[in-house]
N, CA, C and O atoms as a Tripos MOL2 file, in Angstrom:
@<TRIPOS>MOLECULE
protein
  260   259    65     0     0
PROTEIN
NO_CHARGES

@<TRIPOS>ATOM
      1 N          81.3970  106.1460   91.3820 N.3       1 UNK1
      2 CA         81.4680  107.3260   92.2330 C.3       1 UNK1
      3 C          82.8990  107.5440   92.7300 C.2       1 UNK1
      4 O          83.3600  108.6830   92.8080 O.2       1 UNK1
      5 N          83.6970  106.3110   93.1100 N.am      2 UNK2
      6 CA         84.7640  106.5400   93.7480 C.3       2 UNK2
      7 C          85.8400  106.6670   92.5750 C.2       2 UNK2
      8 O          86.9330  106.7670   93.1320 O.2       2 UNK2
      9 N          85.9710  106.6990   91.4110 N.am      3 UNK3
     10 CA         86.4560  106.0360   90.1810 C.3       3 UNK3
     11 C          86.4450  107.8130   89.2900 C.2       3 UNK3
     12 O          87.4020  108.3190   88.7040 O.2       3 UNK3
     13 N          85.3300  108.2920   89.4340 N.am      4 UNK4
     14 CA         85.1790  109.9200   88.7010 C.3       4 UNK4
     15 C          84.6720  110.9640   89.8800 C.2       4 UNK4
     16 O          84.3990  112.1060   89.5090 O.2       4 UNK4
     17 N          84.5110  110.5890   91.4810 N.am      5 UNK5
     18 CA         84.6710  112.0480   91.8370 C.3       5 UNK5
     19 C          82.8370  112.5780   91.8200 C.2       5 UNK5
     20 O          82.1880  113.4020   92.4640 O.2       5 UNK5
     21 N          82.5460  111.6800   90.8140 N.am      6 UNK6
     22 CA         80.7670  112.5830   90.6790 C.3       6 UNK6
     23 C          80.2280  111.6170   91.2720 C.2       6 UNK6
     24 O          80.6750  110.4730   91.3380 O.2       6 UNK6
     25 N          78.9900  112.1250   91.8530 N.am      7 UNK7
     26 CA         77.9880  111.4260   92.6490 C.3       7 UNK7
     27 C          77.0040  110.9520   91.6490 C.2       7 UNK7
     28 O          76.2820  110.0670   92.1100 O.2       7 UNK7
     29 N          76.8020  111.2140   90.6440 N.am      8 UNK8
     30 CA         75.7970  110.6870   89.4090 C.3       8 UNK8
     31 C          76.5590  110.7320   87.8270 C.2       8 UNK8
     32 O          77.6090  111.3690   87.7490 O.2       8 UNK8
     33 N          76.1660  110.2360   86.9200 N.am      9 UNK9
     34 CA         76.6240  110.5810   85.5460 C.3       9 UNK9
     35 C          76.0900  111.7510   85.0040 C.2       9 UNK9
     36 O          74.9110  112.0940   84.9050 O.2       9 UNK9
     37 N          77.4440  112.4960   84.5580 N.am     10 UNK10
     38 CA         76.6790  113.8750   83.9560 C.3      10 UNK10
     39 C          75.7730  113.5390   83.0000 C.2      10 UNK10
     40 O          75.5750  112.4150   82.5390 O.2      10 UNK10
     41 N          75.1550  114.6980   82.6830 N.am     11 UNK11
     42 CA         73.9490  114.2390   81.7460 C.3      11 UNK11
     43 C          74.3840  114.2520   79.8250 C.2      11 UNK11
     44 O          73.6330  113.7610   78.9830 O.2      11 UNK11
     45 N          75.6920  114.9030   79.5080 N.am     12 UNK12
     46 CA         76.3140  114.2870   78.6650 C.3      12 UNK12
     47 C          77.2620  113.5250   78.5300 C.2      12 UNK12
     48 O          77.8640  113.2190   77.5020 O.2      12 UNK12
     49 N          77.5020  113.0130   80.1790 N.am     13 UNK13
     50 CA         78.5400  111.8700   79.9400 C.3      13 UNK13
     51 C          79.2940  112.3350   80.4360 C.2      13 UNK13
     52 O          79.1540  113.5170   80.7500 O.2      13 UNK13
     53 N          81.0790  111.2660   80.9170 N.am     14 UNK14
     54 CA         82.2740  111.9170   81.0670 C.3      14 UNK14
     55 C          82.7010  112.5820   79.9050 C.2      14 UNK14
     56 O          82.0860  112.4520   78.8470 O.2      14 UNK14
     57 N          83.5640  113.1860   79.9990 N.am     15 UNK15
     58 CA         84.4820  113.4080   78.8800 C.3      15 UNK15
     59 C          85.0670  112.7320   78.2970 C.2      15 UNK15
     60 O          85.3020  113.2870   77.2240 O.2      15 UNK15
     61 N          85.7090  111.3080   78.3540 N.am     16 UNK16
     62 CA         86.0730  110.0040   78.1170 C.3      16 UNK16
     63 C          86.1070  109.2370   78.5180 C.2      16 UNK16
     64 O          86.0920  109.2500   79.7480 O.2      16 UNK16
     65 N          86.1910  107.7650   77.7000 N.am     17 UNK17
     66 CA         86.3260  106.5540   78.3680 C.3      17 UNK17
     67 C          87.0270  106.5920   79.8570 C.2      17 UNK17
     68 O          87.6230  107.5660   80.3150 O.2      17 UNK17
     69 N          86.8160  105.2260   80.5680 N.am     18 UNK18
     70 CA         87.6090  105.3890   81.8530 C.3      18 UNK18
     71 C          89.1880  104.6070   81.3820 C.2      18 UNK18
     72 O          89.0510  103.5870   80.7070 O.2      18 UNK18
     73 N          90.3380  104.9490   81.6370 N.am     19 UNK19
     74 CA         91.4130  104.2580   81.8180 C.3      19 UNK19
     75 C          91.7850  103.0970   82.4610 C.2      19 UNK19
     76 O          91.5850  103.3170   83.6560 O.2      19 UNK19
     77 N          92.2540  101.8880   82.3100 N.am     20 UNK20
     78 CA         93.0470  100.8710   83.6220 C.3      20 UNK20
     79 C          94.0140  100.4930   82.8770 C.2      20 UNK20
     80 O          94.0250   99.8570   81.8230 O.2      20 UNK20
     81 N          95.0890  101.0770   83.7080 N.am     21 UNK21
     82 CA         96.3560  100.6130   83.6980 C.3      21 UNK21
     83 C          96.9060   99.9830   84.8670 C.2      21 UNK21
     84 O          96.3960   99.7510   85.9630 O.2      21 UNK21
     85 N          98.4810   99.6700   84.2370 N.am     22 UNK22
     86 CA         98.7460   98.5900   85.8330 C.3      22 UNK22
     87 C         100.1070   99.2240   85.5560 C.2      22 UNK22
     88 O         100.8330   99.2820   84.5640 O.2      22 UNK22
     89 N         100.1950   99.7790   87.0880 N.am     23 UNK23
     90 CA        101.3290  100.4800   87.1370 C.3      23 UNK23
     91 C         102.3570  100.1030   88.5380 C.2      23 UNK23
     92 O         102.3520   98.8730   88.5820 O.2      23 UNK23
     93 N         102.9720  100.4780   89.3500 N.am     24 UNK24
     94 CA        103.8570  100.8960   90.2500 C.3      24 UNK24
     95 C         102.7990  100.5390   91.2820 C.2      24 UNK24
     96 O         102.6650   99.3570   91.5960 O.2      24 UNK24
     97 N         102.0340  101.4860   91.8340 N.am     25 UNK25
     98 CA        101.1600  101.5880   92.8000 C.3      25 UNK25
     99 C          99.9470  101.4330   92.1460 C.2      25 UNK25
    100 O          99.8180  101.5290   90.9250 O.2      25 UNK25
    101 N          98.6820  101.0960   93.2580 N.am     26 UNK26
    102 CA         97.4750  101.6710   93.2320 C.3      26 UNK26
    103 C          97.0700  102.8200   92.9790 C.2      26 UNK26
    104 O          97.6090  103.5830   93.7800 O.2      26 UNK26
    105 N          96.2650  103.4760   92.1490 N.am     27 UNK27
    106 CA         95.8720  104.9510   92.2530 C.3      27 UNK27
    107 C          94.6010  104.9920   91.2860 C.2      27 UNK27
    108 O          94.3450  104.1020   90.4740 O.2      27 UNK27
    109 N          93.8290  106.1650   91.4870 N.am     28 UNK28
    110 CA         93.0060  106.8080   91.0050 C.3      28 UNK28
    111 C          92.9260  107.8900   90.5840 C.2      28 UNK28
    112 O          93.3810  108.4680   91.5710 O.2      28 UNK28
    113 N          92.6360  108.9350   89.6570 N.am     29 UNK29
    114 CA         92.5320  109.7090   89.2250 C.3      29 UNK29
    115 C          91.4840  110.6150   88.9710 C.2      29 UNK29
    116 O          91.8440  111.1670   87.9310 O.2      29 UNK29
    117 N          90.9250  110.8630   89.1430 N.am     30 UNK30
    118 CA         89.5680  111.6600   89.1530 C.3      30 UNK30
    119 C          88.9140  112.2800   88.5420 C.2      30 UNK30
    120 O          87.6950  112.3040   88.3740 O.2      30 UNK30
    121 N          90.2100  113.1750   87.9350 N.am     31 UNK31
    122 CA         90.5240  114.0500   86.9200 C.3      31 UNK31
    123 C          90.3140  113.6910   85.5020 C.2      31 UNK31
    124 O          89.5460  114.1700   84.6670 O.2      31 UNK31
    125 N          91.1150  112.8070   85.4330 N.am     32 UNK32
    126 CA         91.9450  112.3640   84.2330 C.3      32 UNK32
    127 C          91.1410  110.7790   83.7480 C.2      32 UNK32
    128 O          91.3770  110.0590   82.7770 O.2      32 UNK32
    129 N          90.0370  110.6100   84.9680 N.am     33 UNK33
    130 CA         89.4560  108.9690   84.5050 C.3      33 UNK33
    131 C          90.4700  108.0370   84.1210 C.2      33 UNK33
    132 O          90.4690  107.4090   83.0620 O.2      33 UNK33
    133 N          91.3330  107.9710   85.0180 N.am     34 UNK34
    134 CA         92.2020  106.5850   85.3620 C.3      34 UNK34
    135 C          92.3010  105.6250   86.4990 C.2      34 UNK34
    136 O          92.6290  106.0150   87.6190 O.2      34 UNK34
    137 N          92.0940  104.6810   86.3010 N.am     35 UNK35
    138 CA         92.2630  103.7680   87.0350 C.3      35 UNK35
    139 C          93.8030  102.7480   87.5520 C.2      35 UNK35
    140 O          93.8240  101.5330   87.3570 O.2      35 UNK35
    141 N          94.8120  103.3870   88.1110 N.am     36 UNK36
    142 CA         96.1210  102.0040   87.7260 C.3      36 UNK36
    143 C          96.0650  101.4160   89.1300 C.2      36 UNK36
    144 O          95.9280  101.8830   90.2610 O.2      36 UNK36
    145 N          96.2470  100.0410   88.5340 N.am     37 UNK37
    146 CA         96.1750   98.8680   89.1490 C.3      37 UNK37
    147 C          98.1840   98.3570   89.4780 C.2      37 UNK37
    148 O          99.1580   98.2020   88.7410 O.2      37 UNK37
    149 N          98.0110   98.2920   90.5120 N.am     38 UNK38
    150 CA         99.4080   97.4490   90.9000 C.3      38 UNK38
    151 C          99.5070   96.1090   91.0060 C.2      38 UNK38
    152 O          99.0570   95.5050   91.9810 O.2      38 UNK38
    153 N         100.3360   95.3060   89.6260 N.am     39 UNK39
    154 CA        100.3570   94.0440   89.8750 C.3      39 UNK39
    155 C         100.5520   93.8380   91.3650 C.2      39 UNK39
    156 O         100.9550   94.6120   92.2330 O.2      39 UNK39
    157 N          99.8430   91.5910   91.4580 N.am     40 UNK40
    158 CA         99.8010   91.3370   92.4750 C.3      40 UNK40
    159 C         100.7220   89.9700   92.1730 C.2      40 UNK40
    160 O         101.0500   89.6470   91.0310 O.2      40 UNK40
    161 N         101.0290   89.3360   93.1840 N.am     41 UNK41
    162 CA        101.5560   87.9310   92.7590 C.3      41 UNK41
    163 C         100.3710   86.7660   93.4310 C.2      41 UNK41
    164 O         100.3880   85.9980   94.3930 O.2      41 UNK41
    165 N          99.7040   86.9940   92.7150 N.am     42 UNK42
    166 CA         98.7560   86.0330   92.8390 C.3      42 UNK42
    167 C          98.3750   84.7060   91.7630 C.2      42 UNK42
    168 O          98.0100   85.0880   90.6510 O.2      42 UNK42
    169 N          98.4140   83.3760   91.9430 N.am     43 UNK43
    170 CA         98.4710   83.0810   90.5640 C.3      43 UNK43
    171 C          97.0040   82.1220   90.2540 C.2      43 UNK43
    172 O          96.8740   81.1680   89.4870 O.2      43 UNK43
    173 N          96.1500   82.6680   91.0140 N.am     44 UNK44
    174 CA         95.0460   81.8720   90.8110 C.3      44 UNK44
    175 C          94.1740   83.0700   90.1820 C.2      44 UNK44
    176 O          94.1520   84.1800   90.7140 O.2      44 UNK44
    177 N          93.4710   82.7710   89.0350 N.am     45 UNK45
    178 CA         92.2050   83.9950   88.7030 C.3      45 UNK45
    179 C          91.1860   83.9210   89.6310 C.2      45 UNK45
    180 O          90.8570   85.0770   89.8970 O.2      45 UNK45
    181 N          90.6870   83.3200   90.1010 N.am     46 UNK46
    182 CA         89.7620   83.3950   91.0620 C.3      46 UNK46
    183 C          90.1630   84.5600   92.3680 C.2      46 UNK46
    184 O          89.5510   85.5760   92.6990 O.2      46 UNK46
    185 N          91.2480   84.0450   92.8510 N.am     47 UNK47
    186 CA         92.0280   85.2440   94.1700 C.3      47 UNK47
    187 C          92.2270   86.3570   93.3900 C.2      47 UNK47
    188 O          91.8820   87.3690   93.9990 O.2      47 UNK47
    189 N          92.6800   86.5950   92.1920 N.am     48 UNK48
    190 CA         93.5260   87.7820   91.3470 C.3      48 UNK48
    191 C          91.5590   88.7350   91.4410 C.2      48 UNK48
    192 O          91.3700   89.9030   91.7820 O.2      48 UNK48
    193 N          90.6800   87.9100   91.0970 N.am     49 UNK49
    194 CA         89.6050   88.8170   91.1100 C.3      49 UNK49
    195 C          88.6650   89.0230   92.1900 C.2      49 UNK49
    196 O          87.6790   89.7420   92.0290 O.2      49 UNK49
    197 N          88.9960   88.2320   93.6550 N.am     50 UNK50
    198 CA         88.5390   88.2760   94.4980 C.3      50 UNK50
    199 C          89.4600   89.8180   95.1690 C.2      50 UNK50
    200 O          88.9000   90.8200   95.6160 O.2      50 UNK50
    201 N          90.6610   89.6430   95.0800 N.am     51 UNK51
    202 CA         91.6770   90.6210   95.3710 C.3      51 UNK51
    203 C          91.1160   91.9880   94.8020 C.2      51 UNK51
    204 O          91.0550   93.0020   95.4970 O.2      51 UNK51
    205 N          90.7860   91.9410   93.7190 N.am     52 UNK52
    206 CA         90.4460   93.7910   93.4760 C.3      52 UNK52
    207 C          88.9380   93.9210   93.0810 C.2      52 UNK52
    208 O          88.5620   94.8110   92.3190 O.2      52 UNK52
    209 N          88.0700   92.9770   93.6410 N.am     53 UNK53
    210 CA         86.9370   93.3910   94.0280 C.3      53 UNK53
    211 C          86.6590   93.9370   95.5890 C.2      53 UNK53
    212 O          85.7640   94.7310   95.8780 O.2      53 UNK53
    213 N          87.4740   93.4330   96.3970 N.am     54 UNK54
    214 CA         87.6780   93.9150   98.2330 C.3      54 UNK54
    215 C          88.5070   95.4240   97.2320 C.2      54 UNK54
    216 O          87.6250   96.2570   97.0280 O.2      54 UNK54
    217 N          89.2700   95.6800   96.9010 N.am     55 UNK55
    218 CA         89.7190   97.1490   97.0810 C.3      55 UNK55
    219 C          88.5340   97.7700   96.4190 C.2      55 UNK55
    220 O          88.0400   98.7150   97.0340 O.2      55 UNK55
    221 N          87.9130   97.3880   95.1530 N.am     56 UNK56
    222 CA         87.0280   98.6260   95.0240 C.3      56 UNK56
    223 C          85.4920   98.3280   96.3970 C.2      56 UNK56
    224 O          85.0340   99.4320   96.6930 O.2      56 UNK56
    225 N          85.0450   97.6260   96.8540 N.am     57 UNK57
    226 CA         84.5640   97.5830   97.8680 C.3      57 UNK57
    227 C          84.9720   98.3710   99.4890 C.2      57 UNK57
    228 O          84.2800   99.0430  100.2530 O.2      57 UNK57
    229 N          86.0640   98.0260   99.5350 N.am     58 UNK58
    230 CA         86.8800   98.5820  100.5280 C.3      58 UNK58
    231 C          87.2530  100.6960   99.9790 C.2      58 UNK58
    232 O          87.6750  101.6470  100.6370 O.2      58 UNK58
    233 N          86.8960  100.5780   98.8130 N.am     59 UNK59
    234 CA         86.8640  102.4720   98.5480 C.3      59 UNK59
    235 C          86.2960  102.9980   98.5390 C.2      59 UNK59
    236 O          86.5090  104.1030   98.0390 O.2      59 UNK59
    237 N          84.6190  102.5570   99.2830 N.am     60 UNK60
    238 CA         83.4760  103.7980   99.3140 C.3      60 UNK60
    239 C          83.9270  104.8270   99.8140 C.2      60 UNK60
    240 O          83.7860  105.9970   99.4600 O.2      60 UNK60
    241 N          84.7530  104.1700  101.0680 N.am     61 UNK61
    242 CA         84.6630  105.4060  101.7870 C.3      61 UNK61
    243 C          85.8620  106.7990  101.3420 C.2      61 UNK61
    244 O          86.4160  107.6920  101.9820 O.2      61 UNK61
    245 N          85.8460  106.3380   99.8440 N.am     62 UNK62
    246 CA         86.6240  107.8480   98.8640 C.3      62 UNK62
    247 C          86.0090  109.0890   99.1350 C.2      62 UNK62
    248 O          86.5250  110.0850   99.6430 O.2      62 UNK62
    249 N          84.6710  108.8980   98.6790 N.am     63 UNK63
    250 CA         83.9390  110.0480   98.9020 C.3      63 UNK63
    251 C          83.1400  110.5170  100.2360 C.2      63 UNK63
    252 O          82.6090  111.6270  100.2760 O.2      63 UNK63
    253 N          83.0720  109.4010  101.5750 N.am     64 UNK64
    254 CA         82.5060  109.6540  102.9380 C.3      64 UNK64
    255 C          83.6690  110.6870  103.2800 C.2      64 UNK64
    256 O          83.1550  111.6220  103.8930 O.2      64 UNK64
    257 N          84.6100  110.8200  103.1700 N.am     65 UNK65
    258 CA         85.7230  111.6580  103.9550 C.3      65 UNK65
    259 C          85.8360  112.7730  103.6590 C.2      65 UNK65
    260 O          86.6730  113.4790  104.2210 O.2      65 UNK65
@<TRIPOS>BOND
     1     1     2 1
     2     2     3 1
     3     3     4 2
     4     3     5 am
     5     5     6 1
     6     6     7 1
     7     7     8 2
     8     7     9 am
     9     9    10 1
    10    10    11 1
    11    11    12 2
    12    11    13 am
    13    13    14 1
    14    14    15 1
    15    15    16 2
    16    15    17 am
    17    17    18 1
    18    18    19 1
    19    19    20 2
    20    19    21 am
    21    21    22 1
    22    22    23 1
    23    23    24 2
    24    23    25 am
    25    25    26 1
    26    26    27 1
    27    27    28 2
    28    27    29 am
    29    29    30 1
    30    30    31 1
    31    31    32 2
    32    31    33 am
    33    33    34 1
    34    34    35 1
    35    35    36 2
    36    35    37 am
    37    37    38 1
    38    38    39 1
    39    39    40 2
    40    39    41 am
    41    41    42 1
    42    42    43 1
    43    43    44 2
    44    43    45 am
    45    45    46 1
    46    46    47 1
    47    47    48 2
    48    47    49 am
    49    49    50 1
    50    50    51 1
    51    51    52 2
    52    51    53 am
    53    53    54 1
    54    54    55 1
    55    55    56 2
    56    55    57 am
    57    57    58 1
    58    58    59 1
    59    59    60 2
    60    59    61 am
    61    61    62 1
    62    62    63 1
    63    63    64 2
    64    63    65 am
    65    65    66 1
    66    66    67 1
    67    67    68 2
    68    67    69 am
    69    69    70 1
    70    70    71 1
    71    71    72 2
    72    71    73 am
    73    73    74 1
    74    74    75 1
    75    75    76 2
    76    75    77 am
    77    77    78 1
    78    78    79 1
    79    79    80 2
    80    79    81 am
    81    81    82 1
    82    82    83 1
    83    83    84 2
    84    83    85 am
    85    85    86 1
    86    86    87 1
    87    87    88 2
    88    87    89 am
    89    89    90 1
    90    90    91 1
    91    91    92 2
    92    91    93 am
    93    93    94 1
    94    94    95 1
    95    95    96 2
    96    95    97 am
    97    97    98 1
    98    98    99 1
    99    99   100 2
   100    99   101 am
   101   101   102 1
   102   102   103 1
   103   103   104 2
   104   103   105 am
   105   105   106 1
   106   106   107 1
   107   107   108 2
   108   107   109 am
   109   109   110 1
   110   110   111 1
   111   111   112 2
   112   111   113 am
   113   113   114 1
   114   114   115 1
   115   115   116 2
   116   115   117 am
   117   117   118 1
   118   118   119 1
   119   119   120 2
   120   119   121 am
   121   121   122 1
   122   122   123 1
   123   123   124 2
   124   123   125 am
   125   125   126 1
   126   126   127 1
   127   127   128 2
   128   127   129 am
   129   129   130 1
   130   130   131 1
   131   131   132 2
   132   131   133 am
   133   133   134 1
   134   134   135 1
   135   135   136 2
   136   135   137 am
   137   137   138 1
   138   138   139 1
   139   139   140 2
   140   139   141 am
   141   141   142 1
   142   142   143 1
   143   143   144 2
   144   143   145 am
   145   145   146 1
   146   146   147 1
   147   147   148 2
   148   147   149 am
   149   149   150 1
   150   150   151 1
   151   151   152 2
   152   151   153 am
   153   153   154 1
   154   154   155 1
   155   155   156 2
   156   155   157 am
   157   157   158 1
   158   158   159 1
   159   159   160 2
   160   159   161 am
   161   161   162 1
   162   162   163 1
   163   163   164 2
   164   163   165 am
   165   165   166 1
   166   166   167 1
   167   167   168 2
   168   167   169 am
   169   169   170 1
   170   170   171 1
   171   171   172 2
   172   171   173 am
   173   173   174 1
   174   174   175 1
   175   175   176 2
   176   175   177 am
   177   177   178 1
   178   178   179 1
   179   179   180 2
   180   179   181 am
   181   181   182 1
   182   182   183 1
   183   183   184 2
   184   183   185 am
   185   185   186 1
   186   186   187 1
   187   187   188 2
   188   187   189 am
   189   189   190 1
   190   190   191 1
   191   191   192 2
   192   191   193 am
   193   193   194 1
   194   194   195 1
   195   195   196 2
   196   195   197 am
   197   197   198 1
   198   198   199 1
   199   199   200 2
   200   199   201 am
   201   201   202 1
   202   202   203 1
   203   203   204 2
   204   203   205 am
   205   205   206 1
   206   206   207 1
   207   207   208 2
   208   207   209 am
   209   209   210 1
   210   210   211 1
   211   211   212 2
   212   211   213 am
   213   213   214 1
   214   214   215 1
   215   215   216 2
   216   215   217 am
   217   217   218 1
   218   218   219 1
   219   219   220 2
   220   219   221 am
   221   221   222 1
   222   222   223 1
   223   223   224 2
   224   223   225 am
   225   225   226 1
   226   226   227 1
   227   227   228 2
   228   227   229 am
   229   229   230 1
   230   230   231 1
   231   231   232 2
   232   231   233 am
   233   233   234 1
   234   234   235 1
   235   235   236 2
   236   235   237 am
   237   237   238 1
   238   238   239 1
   239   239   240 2
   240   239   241 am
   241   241   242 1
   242   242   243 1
   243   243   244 2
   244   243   245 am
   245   245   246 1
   246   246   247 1
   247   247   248 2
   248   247   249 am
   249   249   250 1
   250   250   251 1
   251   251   252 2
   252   251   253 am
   253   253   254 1
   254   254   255 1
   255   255   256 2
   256   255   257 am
   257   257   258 1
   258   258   259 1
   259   259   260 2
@<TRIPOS>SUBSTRUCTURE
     1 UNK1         2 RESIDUE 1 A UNK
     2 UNK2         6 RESIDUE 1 A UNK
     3 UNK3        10 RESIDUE 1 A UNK
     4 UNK4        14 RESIDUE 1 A UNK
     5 UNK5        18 RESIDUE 1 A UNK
     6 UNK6        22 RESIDUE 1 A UNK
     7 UNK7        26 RESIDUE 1 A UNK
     8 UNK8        30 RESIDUE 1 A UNK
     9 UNK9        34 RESIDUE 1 A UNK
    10 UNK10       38 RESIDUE 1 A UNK
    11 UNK11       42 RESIDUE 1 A UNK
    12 UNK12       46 RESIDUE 1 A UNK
    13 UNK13       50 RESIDUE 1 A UNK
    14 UNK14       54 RESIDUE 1 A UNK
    15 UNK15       58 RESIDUE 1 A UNK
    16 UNK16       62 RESIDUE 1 A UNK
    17 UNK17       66 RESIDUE 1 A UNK
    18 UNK18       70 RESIDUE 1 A UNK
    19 UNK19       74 RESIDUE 1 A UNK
    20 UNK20       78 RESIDUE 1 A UNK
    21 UNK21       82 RESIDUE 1 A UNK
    22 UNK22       86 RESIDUE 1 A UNK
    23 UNK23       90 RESIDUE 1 A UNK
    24 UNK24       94 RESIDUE 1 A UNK
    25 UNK25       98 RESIDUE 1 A UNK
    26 UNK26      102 RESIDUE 1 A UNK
    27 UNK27      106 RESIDUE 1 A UNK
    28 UNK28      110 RESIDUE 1 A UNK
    29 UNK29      114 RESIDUE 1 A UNK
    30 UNK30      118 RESIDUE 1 A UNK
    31 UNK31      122 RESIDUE 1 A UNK
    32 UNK32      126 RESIDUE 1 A UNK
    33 UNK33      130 RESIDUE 1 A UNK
    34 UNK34      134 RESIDUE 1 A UNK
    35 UNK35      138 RESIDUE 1 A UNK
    36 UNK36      142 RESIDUE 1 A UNK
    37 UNK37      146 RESIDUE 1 A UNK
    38 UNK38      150 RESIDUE 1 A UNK
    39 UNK39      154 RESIDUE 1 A UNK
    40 UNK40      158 RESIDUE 1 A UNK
    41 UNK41      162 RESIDUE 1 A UNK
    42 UNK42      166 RESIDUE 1 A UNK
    43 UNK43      170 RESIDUE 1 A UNK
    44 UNK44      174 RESIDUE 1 A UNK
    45 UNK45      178 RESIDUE 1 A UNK
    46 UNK46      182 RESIDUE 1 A UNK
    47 UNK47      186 RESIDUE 1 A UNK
    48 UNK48      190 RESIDUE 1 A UNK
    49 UNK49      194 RESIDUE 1 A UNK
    50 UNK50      198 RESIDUE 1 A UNK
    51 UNK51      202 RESIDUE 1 A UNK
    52 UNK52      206 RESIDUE 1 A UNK
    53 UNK53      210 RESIDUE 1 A UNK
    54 UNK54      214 RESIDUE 1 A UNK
    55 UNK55      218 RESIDUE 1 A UNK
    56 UNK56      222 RESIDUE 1 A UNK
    57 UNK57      226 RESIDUE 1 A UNK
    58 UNK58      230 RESIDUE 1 A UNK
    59 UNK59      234 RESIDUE 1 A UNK
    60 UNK60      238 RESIDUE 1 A UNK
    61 UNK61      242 RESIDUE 1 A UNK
    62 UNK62      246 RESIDUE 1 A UNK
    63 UNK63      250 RESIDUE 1 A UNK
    64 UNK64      254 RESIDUE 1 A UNK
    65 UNK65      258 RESIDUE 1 A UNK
């Protein structure tokens, strides 16, 4: 939901795959079904995926506002 902007999956689908890239900043796209991710310096996988499971948790509130 927070990732495409729609509250359900259209009923033929997005228009394309979703994107993740790792860029500069954090961002989302809505539009365009991208996802970029801003490296972290984290060097454990465990924290690296604890770390961007709290941001997409922490982004419901994309669409409450």
């Amino acid at each position: 939901m927070w990732l495409t902007g729609a509250t359900r999956i259209p009923v033929a689908g997005f228009h394309k795959l979703i994107d993740v890239e790792i860029g500069a900043h954090r961002r989302v796209n809505t539009c365009a079904l991208v996802l970029t991710l801003a490296p972290v310096d984290l060097a454990i996988p465990d924290e690296i995926v604890k770390y961007f499971c709290e941001l997409v948790v922490n982004s419901a509130r994309f669409m409450l506002d």
